[in-house]
N, C-alpha and C positions, 0 to 999 in steps of 0.2 A: 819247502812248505813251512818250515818252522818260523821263517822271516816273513812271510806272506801277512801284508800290512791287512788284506782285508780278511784271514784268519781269523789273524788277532784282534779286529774290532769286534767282530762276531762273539769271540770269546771273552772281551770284554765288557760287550751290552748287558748293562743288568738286565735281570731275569724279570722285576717289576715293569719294566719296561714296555716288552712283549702284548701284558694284554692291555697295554694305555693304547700300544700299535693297532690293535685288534678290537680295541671299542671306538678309537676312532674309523677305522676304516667301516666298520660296521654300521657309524652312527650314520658315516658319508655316503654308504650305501642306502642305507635307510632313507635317507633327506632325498638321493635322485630317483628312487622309487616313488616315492611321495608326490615328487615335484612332475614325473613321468603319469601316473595316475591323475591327478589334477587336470595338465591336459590331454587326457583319454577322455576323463569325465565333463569334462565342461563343454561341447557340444552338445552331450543332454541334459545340462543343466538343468534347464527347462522341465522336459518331461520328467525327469528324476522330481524335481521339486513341487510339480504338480500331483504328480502318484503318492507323494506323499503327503502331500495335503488333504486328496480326495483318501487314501485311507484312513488318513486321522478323523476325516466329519464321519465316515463310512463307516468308522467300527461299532457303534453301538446297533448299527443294521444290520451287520454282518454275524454278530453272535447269537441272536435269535434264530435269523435263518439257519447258521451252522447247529445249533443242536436240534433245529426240525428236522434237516433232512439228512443229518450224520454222514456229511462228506462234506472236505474241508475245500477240494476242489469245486466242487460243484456250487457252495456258496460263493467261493469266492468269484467264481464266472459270471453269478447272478448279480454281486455287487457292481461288478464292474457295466456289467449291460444295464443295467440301473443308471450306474456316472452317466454313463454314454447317451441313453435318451434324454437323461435330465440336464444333459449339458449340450451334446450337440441338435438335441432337438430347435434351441430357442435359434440359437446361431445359426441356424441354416434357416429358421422362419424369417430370421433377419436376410439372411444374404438374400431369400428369394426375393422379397419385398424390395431392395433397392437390386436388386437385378431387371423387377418388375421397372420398376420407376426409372433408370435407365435407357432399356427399351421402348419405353413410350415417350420420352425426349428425343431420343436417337429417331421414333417415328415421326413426332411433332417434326422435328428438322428437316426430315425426307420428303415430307409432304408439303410445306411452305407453312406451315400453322403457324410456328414460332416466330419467323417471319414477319406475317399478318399482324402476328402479335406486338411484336416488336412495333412496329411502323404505326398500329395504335395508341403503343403506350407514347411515342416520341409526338401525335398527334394530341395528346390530350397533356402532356406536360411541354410547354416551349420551351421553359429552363432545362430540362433534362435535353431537348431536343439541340439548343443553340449550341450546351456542353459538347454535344457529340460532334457535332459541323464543327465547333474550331478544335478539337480531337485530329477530325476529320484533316485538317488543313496544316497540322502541327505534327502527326505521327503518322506514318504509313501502317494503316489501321490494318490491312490485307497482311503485311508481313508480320505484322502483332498477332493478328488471329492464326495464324501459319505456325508461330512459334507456339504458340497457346495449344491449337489442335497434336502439336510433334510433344509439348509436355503432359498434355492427355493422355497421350499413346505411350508415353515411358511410363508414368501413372499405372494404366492399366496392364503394361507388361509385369512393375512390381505387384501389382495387385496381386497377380499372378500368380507369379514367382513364390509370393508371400501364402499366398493360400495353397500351393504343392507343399510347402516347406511347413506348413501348420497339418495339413493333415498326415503328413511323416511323421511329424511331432505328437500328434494325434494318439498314431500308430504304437508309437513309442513308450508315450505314457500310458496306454491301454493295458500294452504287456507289462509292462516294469508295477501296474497297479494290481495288476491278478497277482506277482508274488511277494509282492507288500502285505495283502491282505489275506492271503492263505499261509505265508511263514512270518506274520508279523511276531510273534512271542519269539522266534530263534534269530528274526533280525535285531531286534533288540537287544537280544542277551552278546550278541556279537557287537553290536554299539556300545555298549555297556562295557565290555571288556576293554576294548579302545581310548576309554575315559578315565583321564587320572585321577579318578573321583573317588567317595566312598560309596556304597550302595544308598544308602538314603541320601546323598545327595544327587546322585544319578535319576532319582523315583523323581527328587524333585527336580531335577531341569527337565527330567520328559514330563512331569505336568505343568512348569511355564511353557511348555512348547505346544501341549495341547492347547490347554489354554488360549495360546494364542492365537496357535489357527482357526478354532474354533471363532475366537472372533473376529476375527480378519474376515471369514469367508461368510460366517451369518451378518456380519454388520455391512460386506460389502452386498447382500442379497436385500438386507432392509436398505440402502443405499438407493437400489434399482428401483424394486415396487416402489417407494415413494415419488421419486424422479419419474419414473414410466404414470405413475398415477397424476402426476401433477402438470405433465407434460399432456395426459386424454382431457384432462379436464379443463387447458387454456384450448385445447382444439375445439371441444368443444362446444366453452363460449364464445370462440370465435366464428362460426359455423365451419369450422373447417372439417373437409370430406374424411371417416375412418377413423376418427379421435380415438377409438379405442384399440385398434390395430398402430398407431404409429404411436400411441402409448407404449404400450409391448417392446414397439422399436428403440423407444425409445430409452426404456428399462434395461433393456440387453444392453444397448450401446453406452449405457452411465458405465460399467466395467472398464470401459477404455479409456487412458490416461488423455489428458489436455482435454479436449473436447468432449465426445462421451456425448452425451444426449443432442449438444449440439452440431453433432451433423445432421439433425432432421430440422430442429427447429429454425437453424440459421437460414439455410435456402426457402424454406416457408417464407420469415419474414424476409427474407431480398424480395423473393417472389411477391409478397404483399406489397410491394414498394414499388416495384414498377407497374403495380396494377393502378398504382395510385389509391390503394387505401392505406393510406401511411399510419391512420390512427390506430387499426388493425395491426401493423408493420411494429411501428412503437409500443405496443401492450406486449403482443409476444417479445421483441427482443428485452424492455425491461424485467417482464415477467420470465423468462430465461436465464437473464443472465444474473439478475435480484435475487429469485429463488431456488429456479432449478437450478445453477451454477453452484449456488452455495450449500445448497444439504448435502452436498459429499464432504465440503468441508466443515460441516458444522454438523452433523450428524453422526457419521464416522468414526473422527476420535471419541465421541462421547461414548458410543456402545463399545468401539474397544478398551478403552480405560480403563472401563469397570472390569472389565474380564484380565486385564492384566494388570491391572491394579498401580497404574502412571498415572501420571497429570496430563492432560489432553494437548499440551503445549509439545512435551516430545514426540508422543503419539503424535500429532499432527504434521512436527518435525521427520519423522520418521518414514511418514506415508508419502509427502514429499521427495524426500531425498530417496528413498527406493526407488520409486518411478521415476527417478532422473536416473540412478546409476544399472539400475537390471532391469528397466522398462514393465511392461504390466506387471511380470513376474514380483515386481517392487511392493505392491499393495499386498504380500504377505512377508517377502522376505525383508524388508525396512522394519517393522512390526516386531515381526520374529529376530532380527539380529539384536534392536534395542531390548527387546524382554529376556534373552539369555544372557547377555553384555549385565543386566541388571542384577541377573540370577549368580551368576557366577562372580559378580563382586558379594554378594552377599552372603556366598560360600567364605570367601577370603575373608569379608569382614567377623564373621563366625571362627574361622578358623586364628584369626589373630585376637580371638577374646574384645574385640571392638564393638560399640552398641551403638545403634541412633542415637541421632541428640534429645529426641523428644523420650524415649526409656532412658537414658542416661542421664536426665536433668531431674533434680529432686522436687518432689510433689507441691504442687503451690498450697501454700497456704490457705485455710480456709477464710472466707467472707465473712465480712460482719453480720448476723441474723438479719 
């Protein structure tokens, strides 16, 4: 034992040694913990980041009601059946309405309307008519429509698929929002801890964060009404049937990335097109795609700007590149990742005694009288 070569390394390891051993293994512990968490949580990313969106707009409703009726539960149930109307009320007005519209295609079709229709519009345009005959004569139009009708049916199985997995998600966020909003004061103080911050700089990243959301979600709702208002009011100079009802439609659907309003107005103007009112046809799509396409973009960053206080150029940068990389989810978290990224350099520049250019440059001189 006295020769015992791994004795004696033992008894040779300095004793500083020891807890270098034991803060790395603990750091390494730490990081797989971390990295294990991550993805536990990232399947509800989603409803995680939506519950706490809707508690941030939520909370100035939520402390009136809590000191009326002096139970923190029972407000917070009330908050939430509030989101819940005021959010899935519209979205399900929408699904019904192209559910509606749908079914009455799928009947036009059963019946032979569409048909009839069809073989009218190919009578009263020859050009559109001669296009289809050498269509006809160039592509096997039967196994095209074959393929079309089998991409329809995948279509509608993701619809599906997508609407189980939204209202789980639904589900998700519903609960994870009742205890946002009933223990938000001890979830924060537990964030808080978490932050290698000082306390006043911690007070201020959670007010660029309110901030943000608050603009993100009021400037995406002035977004809609505008869109949905400007979308009733081409219907209806155009006389088109409901203009105020597919307004609505169409205010809901500006929320959704790429298209957004024009899934109602596009098939409109196709449909004017083969009725053969093309003037009609051409006023909606320039008036779509002219105006209602651009007030998300040009609307948008302006009212978020101001609230967090950017140049509309990243901001818009930001609204972009969200909705490519986290899909809708993107129109807060793009937003919100550039105003904390902004926040936290400006802790650092604080902390290293560093000033803007514009406080740090010496006062211009005065003007001649």
């Amino acid at each position: 034992m006295e020769n015992d070569p791994a004795s004696n390394d033992r008894r040779t390891l300095p004793m500083t040694s020891r807890p270098r051993v034991r803060a790395t293994g603990l750091a390494a512990a730490t990081l797989a913990g971390a990295a294990l968490c991550v993805l536990v949580v990232y399947p509800l990313l989603a409803p995680i980041l939506w519950a706490a969106v809707f508690a941030t707009v939520t909370h100035p409703l939520h402390g009136p009601i809590e000191r009326r009726i002096d139970n923190r539960s029972a407000a917070a149930g009330l908050v939430v059946a509030a989101v819940a109307l005021l959010v899935a009320l519209p979205f399900a007005f929408v699904a019904a309405q192209l559910l509606q519209e749908v079914a009455d295609v799928a009947a036009r079709l059963k019946s032979g309307e569409a048909q009839r229709l069809w073989d009218d519009t190919l009578r009263r345009l020859p050009t559109l008519a001669r296009l289809v005959a050498w269509l006809g004569r160039h592509v096997d139009l039967q196994a095209l429509a074959g393929q079309g009708a089998g991409a329809v049916a995948k279509l509608l199985q993701g619809l599906l698929a997508a609407s189980l997995a939204t209202g789980v998600g639904w589900l998700a966020m519903s609960f994870i929002l009742f205890f946002f909003v009933r223990d938000r004061a001890r979830m924060l103080r537990a964030v808080e801890r978490f932050l290698p911050l000082a306390r006043d700089e911690v007070h201020e990243l959670f007010r660029v964060v309110g901030d943000t959301v608050h603009a993100t979600v009021w400037g995406t709702l002035a977004v809609g009404l505008v869109q949905g208002s400007l979308g009733a009011l081409v219907f209806w100079w155009l006389g088109l049937p409901a203009p105020a009802v597919w307004g609505a439609v169409m205010g809901v659907l500006s929320v959704l990335p790429v298209l957004g309003a024009a899934i109602v107005w596009l098939p409109v103007a196709a449909w004017l097109a083969l009725q053969g009112q093309w003037q009609d046809a051409l006023v909606l799509t320039a008036f779509g795609a002219g105006v209602i396409g651009l007030i998300d973009n040009l609307i948008y960053p302006l009212i978020v700007k101001d609230r967090i206080r950017l140049h509309a150029v990243p901001v818009f940068v930001s609204i972009i590149g969200g909705l490519v990389v986290f899909g809708a989810s993107g129109v807060v978290l793009g937003p919100l990742v550039l105003a904390v990224t902004d926040a936290l350099v400006t802790i650092w520049r604080r902390r290293l005694g560093l000033r803007d250019d514009a406080a740090a440059a010496p006062p211009a001189p005065p003007g001649p009288p």
